[in-house]
C-alpha positions as CSV (number, residue, x, y, z in Angstrom):
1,X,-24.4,-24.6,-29.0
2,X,-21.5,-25.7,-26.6
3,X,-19.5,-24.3,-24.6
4,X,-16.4,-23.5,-26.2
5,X,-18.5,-22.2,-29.0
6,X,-20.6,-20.1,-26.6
7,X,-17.4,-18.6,-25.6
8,X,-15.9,-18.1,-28.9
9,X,-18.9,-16.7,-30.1
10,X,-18.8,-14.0,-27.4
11,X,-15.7,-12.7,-27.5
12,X,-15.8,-12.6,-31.3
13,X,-19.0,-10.6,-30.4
14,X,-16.9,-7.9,-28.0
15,X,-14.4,-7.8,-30.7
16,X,-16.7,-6.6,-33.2
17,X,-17.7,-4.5,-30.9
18,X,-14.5,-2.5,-29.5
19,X,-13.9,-2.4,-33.1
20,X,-17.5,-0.9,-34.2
21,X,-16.9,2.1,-31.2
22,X,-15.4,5.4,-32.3
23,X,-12.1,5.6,-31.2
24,X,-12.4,8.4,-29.0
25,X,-14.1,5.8,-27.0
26,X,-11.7,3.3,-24.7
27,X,-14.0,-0.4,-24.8
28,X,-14.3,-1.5,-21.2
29,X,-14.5,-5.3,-21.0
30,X,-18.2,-6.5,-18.7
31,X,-18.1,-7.0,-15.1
32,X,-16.7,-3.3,-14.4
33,X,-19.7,-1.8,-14.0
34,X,-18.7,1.4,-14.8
35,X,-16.3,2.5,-11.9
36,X,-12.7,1.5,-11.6
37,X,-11.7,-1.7,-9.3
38,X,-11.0,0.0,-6.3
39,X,-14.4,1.8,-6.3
40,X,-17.0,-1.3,-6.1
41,X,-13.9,-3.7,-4.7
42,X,-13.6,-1.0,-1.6
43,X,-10.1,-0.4,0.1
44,X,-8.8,-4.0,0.9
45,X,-7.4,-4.2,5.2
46,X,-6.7,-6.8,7.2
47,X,-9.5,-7.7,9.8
48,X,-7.8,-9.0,12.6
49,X,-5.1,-5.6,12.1
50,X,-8.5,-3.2,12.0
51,X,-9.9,-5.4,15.5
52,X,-6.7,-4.4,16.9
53,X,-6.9,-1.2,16.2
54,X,-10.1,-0.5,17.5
55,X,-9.3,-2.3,21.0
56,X,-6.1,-0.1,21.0
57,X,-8.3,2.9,20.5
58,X,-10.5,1.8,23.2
59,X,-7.6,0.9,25.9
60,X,-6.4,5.1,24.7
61,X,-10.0,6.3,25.2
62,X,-10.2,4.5,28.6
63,X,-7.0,6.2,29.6
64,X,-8.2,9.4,28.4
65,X,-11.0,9.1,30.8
66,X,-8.9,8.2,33.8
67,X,-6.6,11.6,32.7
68,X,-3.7,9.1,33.3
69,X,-0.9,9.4,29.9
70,X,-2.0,8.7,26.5
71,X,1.1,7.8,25.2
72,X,0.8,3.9,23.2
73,X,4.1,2.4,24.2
74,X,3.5,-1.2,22.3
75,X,3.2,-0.3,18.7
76,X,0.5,-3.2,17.0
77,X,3.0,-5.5,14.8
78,X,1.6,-6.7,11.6
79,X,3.2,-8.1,8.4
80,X,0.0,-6.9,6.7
81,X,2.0,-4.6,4.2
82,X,-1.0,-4.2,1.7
83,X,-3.3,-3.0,3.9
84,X,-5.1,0.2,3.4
85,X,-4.5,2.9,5.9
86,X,-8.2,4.0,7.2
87,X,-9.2,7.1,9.6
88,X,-9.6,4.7,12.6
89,X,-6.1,4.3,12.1
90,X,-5.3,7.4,13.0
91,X,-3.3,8.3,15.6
92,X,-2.2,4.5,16.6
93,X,1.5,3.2,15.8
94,X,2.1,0.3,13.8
95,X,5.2,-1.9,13.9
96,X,5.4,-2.9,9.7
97,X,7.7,-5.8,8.9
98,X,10.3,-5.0,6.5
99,X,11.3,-8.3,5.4
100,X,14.2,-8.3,8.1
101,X,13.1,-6.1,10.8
102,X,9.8,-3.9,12.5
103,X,9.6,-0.5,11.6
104,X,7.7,2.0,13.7
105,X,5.3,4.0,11.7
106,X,2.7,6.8,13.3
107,X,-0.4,7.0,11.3
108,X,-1.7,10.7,10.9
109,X,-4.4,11.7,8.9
110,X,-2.1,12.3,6.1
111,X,-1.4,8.6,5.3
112,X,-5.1,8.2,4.9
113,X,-5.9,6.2,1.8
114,X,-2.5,5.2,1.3
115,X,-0.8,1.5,1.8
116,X,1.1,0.8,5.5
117,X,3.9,-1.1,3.3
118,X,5.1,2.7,1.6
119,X,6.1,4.4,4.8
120,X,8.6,0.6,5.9
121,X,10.9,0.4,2.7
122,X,12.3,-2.8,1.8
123,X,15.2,-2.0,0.7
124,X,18.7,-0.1,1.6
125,X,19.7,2.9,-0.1
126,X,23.0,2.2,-1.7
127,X,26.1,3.4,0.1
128,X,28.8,3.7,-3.0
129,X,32.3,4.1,-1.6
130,X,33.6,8.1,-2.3
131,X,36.8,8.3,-4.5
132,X,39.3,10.4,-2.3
133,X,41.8,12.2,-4.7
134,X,45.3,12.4,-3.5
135,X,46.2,15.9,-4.3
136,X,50.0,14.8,-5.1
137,X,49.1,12.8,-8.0
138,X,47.1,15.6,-9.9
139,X,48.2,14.7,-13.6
140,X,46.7,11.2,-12.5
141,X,48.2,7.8,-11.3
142,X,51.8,7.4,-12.5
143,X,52.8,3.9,-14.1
C-alpha cells in the first residue's frame, strides 16, 4: 500500500468513524490527547521577556534589602504582545508596543493568565463630530 493510499484509507477510516459515534458524542480528531491545546501546549511567553523579568525582580529584591525605594522607574519594553502574563510577572511594569507607541501596563495578579497585548489596544476609539442644533432654525434648515 502507498502512501497516498495509506492516507486515504485513514481518513476514510475516521470518517466512518465520527459517523458510527452517537451524536451526543463531538469526534475529536488524534493527536489531542484528550485535553484542549492550551492544556498539553502550556501558556506560550517570550523567554528573553520572562529572563527580564526575573533580573528585574532580583534588582527589586536587592533594593528591598538595602530598605532604599522600590519603585521600577524603567518599565521592561517588549513587542511580545502574545505573551502570556505569568505570576512572576507580577508586580513589574511592562512597556507593550502598540503598533505606533509604548504603553505602560502594571501587572497585578489580576491579569494572571491573560495576554499582555489586551491591556495596550491597537486601535483609537472613534471620535464622531457632535451635531450642534441651532435653536433658531427649529422647523429645520430653510432652502
Amino acid at each position: 500500500m502507498s502512501f497516498g493510499q495509506c492516507v486515504t484509507h485513514h481518513r476514510d477510516c475516521l470518517m466512518l468513524r465520527a459517523a458510527a459515534a452517537p451524536a451526543w458524542r463531538s469526534f475529536r480528531p488524534l493527536g489531542s490527547r484528550g485535553f484542549a491545546r492550551s492544556r498539553w501546549k502550556g501558556p506560550f511567553f517570550d523567554i528573553e521577556l520572562l529572563m527580564a523579568a526575573r533580573d528585574k525582580q532580583e534588582e527589586l529584591r536587592e533594593l528591598r534589602r538595602q530598605g532604599k525605594s522600590v519603585q521600577q522607574r524603567k518599565p521592561i519594553e517588549t513587542t511580545c504582545r502574545s505573551t502570556t502574563i505569568i505570576p512572576e510577572f507580577i508586580g513589574l511594569k511592562f512597556a507593550v508596543h502598540n503598533g505606533k507607541e509604548y504603553k505602560t501596563v502594571m501587572i497585578t495578579d489580576d491579569m494572571v493568565g491573560h495576554k499582555l497585548g489586551e491591556f495596550s489596544p491597537t486601535r483609537r476609539r472613534a471620535k464622531h463630530p457632535v451635531k450642534v442644533i441651532d435653536p433658531t432654525q427649529v422647523g429645520g434648515p430653510k432652502r
